[in-house]
C-alpha angles and dihedrals in degrees: 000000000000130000130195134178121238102173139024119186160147108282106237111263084018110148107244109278111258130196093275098035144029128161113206134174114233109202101199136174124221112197108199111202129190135169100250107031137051116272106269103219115201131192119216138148145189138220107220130192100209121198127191120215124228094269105349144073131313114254149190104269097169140352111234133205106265 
């Protein structure tokens, strides 16, 4: 299985993003392949609260109901 993201955005009614905290919705696609049937694509996406640490990377700081 392979995913890949199509869209990254701000969730609708999602405060502005500031310095510390942001939320975005990542619409993403999983193919599925196998050797004797057709790949079996598949949309999803998820709704993130993103927080940046004092000098270091963003990161996942919940997973929200999309």
């Amino acid at each position: 299985m392979t995913c890949t993201v199509d869209h990254v955005a701000t969730p609708d009614g999602a405060p502005a993003a500031t310095a510390a905290q942001a939320y975005v919705r990542v619409l993403y696609t999983c193919t599925a392949r196998t050797a004797d049937r057709p790949d079996i694509r598949t949309h999803d996406q998820l709704a993130l609260e993103m927080r940046h640490a004092p000098a270091g990377p963003w990161r996942v700081a919940a997973i929200m109901n999309a």
